[in-house]
N, C-alpha and C positions, 0 to 999 in steps of 0.2 A: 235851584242851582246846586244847591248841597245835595241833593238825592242824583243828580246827575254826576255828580264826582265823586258818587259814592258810588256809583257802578260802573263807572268807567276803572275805578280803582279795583273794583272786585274782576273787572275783565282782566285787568294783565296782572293778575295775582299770578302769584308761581303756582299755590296751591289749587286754585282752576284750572289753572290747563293739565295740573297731574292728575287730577278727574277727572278731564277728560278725555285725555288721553287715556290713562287707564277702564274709562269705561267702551271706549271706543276697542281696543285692542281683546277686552274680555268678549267684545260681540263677536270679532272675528273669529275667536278661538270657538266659542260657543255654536257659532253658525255654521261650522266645519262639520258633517256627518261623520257619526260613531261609527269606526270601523271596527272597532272592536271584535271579536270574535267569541261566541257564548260556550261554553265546556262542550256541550255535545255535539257542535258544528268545530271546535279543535280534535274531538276523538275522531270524526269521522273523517277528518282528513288526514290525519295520522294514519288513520288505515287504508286508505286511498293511497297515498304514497308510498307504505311498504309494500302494499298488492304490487307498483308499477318496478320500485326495485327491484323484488322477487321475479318478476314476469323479464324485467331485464338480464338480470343475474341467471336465469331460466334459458334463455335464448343469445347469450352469451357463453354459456359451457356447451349448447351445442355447434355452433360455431368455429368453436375453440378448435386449431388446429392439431391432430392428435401425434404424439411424439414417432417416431420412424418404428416400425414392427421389429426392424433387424438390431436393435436398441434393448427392447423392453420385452421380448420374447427370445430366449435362450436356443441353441441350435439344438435338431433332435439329434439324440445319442441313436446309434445303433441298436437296433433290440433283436436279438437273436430266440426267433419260435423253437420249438422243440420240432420234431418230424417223426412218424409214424415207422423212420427206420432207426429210430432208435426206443431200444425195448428193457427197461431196466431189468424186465424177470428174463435176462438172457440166463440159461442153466449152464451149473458151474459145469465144466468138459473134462478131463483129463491131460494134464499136460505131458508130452512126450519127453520118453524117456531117452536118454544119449547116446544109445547103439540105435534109435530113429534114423538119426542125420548121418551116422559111420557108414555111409556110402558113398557108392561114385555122385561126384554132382550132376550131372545129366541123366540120373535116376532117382536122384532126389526132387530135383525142380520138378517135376510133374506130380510128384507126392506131395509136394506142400501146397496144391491146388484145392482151396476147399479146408484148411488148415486156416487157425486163427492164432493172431495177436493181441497180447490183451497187457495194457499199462493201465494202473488207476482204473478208472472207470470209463474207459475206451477200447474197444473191442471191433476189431478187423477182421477183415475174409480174406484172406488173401485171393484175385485173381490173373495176377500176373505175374510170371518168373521168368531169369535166363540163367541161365546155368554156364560158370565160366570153371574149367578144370584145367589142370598142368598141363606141361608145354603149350597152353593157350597162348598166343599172340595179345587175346584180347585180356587177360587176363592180367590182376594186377600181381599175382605172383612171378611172374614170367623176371622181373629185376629181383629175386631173391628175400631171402629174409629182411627187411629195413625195420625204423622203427615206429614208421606208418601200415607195412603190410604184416606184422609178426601174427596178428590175429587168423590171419587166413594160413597159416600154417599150424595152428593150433587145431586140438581135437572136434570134431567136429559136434553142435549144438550151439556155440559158443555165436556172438555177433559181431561180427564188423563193420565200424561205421567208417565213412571216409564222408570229407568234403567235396562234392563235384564242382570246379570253379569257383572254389573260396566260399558257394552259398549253401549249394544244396546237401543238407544233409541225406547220405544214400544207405540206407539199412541190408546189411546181404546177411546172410545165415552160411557157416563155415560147414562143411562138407567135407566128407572122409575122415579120413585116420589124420593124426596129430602129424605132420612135416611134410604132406603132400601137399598142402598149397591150391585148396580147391573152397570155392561157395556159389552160392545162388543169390542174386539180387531182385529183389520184392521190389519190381515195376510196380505194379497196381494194388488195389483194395477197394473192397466196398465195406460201407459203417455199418456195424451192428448195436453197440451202444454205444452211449457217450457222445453225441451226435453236438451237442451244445458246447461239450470240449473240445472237439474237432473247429467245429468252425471258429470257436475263437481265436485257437492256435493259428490257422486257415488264414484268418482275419478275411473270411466268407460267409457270408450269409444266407448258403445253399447247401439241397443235400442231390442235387445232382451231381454226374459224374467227373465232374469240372473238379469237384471238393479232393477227389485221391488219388485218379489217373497219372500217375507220374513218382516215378522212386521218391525225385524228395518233396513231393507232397505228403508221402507214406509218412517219411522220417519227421515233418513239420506235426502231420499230426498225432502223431505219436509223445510228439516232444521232446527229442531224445537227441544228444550232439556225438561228436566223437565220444567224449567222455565212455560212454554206453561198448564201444568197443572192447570185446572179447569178453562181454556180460554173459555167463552161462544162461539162456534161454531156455533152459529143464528145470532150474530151478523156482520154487513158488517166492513172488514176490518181485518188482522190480520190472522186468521186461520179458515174458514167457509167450511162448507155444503152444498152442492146444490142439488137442486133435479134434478132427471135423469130419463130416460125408465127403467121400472123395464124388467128383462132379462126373456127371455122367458123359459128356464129349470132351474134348481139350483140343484147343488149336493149336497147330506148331507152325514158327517162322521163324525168320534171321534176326539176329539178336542188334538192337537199334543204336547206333552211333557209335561205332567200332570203325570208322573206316579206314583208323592206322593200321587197323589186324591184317595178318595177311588172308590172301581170298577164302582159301578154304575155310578159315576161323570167321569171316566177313560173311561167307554164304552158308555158314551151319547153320541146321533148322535146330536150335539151344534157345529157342524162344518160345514158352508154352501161356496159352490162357484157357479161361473157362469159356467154353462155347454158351452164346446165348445171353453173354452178360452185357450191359453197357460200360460197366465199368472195370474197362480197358486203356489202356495210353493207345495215342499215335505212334507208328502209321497202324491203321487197324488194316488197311487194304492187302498188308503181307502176311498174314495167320490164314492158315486151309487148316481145314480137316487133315487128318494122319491121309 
């Protein structure tokens, strides 16, 4: 009877059941498989996973939507080529002397055919002229000395620029004796040097005949404003004359948008070019042979 209550008393000990409970809970833990992972099964998967970032990251920048071109690409500038009609070894010429020009202007303008212009490092042929002389209608001396035409009564060599319509600057070369009131206006040119100063002035990036056909294209590429009026043109430096081969044919017609003049100044053949050349102003259809 004692040994029976001596193990009924050992069953409801506190201290038995914490035994067994704790050995009971130690098996649980213990019978749980080691997940553990061994150092070279952790390196290997470390490098498994950066390969799959990488491979991500990889295929993700190509993807990637790329920013607008008109954005991250700047606009092209203009780039002006040089041209085979511009020749830097042009030879120095002779510039004409001042009793040149001390003619009638309608015997001048066919003389300054084949005659160059030379600023800086820009050098013209002239081939276009009209020749405007006293009691001209068309002529800007015809209202007298002012203090826009005083040029054109000055000796002749000298330049006269005027503004055509507030824009175009128009380059003429004075004519005659000093208080007749006579020049010639340089319609056309072709380039001889300077071809890359021309067209910048231009703001053209051609060396077709589009680039000097027209007075004040002459005047744009040359670069020269009023200011330039009554610049002596014999002297070296500045804005000169040179002489050149006179051209072997020359076209004469009516001299182009005068149609205030009266007729007979409207229908003078006071319009000369160089036959054969392209680089002529409009209309080209009114020039014949003499």
């Amino acid at each position: 009877m004692l040994q029976i209550l001596t193990k009924i008393n050992i069953i409801f000990s506190p201290l038995f059941w914490l035994q067994m409970n704790g050995t009971h809970r130690f098996k649980r833990v213990a019978s749980k498989p080691n997940k553990s992972i061994q150092p070279n099964q952790s390196g290997n998967d470390l490098e498994r996973r950066a390969s799959q970032r990488s491979k991500s990251a990889t295929l993700l920048s190509k993807h990637k939507p790329k920013p607008s071109q008109k954005q991250t690409q700047p606009q092209p500038k203009l780039k002006i080529e040089s041209s085979p009609i511009s020749d830097p070894s042009f030879p120095k010429l002779t510039i004409l002397s001042p009793e040149f020009f001390q003619i009638d202007a309608l015997d001048l303008a066919p003389r300054l055919l084949g005659k160059f212009l030379r600023r800086d490092d820009v050098v013209l042929r002239i081939t276009e002229v009209e020749a405007y002389r006293p009691n001209d209608s068309a002529c800007h001396g015809r209202f007298g000395i002012t203090a826009r035409t005083a040029p054109v009564f000055g000796p002749g060599g000298h330049a006269y620029v005027y503004l055509c319509y507030g824009l175009h600057t128009m380059l003429n070369v004075v004519a005659d004796k000093e208080g007749v009131g006579a020049a010639v206006l340089i319609r056309a040119c072709a380039p001889v040097c300077g071809l890359v100063t021309i067209q910048q002035r231009r703001g053209q990036q051609t060396d077709k005949p589009i680039l000097l056909t027209g007075p004040g294209k002459v005047g744009q590429a040359l670069g020269i404003s009023t200011e330039w009026s009554n610049h002596p043109l014999y002297t070296p430096g500045g804005l000169e004359l040179l002489d050149g081969p006179e051209p072997e044919k020359i076209l004469i017609g009516p001299r182009v948008g005068i149609e205030y003049a009266l007729p007979e100044h409207v229908n003078a053949l006071w319009r000369f070019a160089i036959a054969g050349t392209p680089w002529i102003s409009a209309p080209k259809n009114t020039l014949r042979l003499p």
